[in-house]
N, C-alpha and C positions, 0 to 999 in steps of 0.2 A: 742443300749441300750437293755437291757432284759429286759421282761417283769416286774419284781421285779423291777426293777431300772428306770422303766416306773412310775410303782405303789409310788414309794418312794417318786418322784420327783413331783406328781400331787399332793399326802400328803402334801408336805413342801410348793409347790404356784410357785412351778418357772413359770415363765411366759412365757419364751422361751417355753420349752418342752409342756405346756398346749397349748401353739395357738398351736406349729405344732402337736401336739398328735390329739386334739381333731377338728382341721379345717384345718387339710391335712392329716393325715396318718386314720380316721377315718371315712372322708367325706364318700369316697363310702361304706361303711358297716352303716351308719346313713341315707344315703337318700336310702339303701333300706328297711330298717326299718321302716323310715316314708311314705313310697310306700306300705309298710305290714300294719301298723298298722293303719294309718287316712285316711277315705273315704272321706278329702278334704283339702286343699292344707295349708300345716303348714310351714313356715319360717324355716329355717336350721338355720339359727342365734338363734332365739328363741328356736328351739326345742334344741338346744346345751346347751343354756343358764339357760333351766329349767331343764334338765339332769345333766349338773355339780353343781346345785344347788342341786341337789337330793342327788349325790354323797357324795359331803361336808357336808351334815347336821351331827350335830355332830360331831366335828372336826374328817369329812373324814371316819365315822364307814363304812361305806360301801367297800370305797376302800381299808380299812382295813381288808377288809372278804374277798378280794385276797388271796389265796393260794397258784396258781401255778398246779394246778392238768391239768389247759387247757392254753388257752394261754389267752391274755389280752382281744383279739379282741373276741374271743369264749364269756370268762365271760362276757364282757360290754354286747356283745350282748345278750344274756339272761336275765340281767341284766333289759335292755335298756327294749324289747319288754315287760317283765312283768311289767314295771313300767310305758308306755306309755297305752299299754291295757286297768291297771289298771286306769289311770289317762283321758283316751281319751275322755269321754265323759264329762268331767269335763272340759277338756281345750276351749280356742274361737276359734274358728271356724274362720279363717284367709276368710272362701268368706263367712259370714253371708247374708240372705237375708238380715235383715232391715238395713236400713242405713239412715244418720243423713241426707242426702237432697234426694230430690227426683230424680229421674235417667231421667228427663230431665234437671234440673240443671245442674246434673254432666255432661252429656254428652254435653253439651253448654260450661261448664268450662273445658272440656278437649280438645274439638274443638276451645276452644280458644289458648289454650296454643300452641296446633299443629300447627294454626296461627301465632303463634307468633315464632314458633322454626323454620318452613320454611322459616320465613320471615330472620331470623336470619342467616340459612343457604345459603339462595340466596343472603344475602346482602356479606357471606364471598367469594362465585364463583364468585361475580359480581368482586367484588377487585382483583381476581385472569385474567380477561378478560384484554387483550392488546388492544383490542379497546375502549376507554374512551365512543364511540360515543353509542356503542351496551348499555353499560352497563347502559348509560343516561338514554335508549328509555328503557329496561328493567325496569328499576328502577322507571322511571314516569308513566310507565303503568303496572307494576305488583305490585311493594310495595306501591307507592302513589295511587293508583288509578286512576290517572289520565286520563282524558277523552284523547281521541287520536284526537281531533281534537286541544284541546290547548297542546300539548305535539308536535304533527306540525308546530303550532305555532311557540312556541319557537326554533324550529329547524330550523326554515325558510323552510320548505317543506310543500310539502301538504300530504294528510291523506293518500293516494296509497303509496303514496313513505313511509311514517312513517311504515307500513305493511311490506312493503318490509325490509326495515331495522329493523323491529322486527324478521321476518323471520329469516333475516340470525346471526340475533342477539340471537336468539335463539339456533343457530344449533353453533355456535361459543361456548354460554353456555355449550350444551350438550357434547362439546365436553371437554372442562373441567371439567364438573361435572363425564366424565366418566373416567379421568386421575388422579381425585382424589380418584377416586373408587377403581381405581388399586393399589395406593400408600396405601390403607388403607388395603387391601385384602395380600399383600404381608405378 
């Protein structure tokens, strides 16, 4: 597409041309823009979002003051920089100091969730182990908590032997957790 035919097609709304114009063919000329112009860290979704807003105002006057004298990506960006410049201290600030709880809350509610996302993750390796017996002793002593002497118990062993079979029940884990790593790394 030419630049004009660029320009014509963000006028009329097609949606096609607008995702890939402005969130692929645009991205790296926009996040170095927002690397120029904000001394702290602004959303690409948002910064796009209130840019094509700017554009449109007016059914599109701006994009209408396309010529053609440079190219699309030259004009935006002129465009772009004088109108975030002008706007940057006006915008929020995406890392604000204050915030709505206090920052051991949050950090309490974020260590939880990690809690809860490891647990979720060990419990998908454990399904993946061929020893039912490793993934037992795992799973009553790392997810349940459970104390390792009734966890012996149940096994009919005593608390030495449950160690040992946590041991090698471990390294059985790891060694799937490192076969997942490669499948995912591919």
């Amino acid at each position: 597409m030419t630049d004009q035919q660029i320009i014509e097609a963000l006028i009329a709304r097609d949606e096609r041309v607008t995702q890939q114009f402005f969130f692929g063919n645009c991205r790296p000329l926009f996040l170095s823009i927002i690397r120029y112009v904000f001394s702290y860290k602004v959303d690409y979704d948002e910064f796009v979002n209130e840019f094509y807003l700017y554009l449109m105002e007016n059914d599109a006057h701006r994009l209408k003051q396309f010529q053609g004298r440079s190219s699309v990506y030259q004009w935006l960006k002129v465009v772009a920089i004088r109108y975030f410049i002008a706007k940057r201290n006006s915008l929020i600030d995406m890392e604000s100091k204050d915030t709505l709880l206090d920052s051991a809350v949050q950090r309490k509610a974020i260590d939880c969730e990690e809690k809860i996302t490891a647990k979720i993750d060990l419990a998908y390796l454990l399904g993946l182990l061929s020893n039912r017996r490793y993934a037992y002793v795992i799973r009553r002593l790392v997810l349940d908590e459970e104390e390792p002497r009734v966890v012996a118990k149940e096994l009919e062993t005593n608390v030495d032997n449950l160690y040992n079979i946590k041991k090698r029940a471990i390294a059985a884990l790891t060694e799937v957790a490192l076969n997942e790593v490669e499948k995912y790394e591919k």
